[in-house]
N, C-alpha and C positions, 0 to 999 in steps of 0.2 A: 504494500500500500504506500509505504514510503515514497519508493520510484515514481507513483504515478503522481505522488503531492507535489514530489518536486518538477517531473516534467511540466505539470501545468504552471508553477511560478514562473518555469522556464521559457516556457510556450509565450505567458503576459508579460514577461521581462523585455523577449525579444520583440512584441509587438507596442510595447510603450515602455521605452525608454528612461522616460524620465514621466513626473505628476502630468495627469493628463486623466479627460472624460472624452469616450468616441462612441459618438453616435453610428451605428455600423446603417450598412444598405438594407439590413436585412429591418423589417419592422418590429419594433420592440427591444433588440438584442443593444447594449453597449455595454462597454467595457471601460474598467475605470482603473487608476493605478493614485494612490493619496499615501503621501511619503511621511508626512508625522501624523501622531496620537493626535485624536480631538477629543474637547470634555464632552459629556451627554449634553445633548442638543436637539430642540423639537425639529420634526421631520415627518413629512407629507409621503408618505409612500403610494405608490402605484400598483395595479393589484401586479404581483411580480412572482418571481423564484430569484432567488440572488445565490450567488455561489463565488466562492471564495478561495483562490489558487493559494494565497497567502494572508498571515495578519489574523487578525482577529476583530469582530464587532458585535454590541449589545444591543438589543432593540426593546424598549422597556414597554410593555401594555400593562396600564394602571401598575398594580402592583407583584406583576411578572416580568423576569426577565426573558429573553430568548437568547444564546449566545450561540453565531455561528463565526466559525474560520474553515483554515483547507481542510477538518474532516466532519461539519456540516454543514448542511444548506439551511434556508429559507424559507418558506413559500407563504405569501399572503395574497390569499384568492380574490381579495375584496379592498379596495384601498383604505389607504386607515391614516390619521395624523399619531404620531410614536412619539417617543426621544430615541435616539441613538448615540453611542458613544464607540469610538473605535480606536484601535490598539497597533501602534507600528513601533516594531522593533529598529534597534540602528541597523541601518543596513537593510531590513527587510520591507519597504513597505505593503501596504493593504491593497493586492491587487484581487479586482474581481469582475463580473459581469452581472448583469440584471435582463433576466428575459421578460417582458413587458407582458402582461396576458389580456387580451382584448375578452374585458366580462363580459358581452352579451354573446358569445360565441362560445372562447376557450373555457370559461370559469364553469357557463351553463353545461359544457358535454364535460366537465371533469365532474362536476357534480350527479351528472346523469350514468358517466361511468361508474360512479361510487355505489350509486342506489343501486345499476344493474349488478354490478360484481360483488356488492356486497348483505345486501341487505339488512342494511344494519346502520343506525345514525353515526354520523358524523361524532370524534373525539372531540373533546371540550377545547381545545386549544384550534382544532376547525373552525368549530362553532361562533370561536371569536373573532374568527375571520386572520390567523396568526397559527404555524407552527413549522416546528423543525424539527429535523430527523438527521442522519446520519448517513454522508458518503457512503455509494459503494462502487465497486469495479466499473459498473453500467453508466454511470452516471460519472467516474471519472472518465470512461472512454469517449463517451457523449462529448464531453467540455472538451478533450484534446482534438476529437473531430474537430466540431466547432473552431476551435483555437486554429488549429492548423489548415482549416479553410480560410479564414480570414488573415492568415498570411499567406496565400497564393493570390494568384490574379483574380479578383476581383468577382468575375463571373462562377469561379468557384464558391466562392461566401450566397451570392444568391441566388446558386441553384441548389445549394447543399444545406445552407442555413434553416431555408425553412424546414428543411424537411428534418434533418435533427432537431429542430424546436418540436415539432410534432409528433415524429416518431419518438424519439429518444426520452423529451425532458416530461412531457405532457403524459407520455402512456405512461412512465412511469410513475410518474406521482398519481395518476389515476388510481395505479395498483396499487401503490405504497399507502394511500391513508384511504379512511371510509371508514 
């Protein structure tokens, strides 16, 4: 598991150099790289999946916390105003990307995925419209796809983007919570 945390620092390293936010071609997907610690600070989110090569960051709902870095993710199905606070080492900062999820579409068929595969309500931390879970293999090779399409020519990222946002990051959060 190691190898593949570091590949992906490695992947965002070499695609952003230095601090920097990039809006990709693809709809919803960008990538960000923020080189010091900030203190917790109110924050507008977007309904998203965020994922995290490197670093570490807090996301506070009332009086929970959520903490992801490179071995968890994110996902907030529904947008929400937070605080956040995030954590950069010397030398390492907080690189990550945010897959934007368009709610009257994406949010409705993960939800409709969950009721069919599962039959069973939504965990408390759904229900809040907030929760995180834990890296695995699948979803490290997803973000290297990804990653390394968006270092090739251009037309690579958006023929390949969406279809890893869809196939890869969406089925499986479908599968993963419910």
């Amino acid at each position: 598991m190691n190898d593949k945390i570091n590949n992906l620092a490695r992947l965002f390293t070499e695609i952003m150099p230095k601090e920097t936010r990039i809006d990709s071609s693809v709809k919803g997907l960008t990538l960000f790289r923020i080189d010091q610690s900030f203190k917790r600070i109110p924050y507008a989110y977007e309904s998203q999946i965020i994922i995290l090569g490197q670093g570490t960051k807090h996301t506070f709902f009332n009086d929970e916390a959520f903490t992801y870095d490179s071995s968890h993710y994110l996902v907030l199905p529904v947008p929400l105003a937070l605080e956040c606070q995030g954590i950069a080492k010397s030398g390492k900062p907080i690189l990550g990307l945010t897959l934007n999820l368009d709610p009257p579409i994406e949010v409705g068929e993960m939800l409709l995925d969950m009721e069919q595969t599962h039959r069973q309500a939504p965990s408390k931390s759904v229900a809040k419209g907030i929760y995180g879970a834990p890296m695995n293999d699948a979803l490290y090779d997803a973000t290297s796809r990804l990653l390394t399409a968006f270092r090739n020519p251009p037309h690579d990222l958006n023929i390949l983007g969406p279809m890893i946002k869809k196939r890869d990051y969406l089925s499986y959060i479908t599968r993963r919570k419910g």
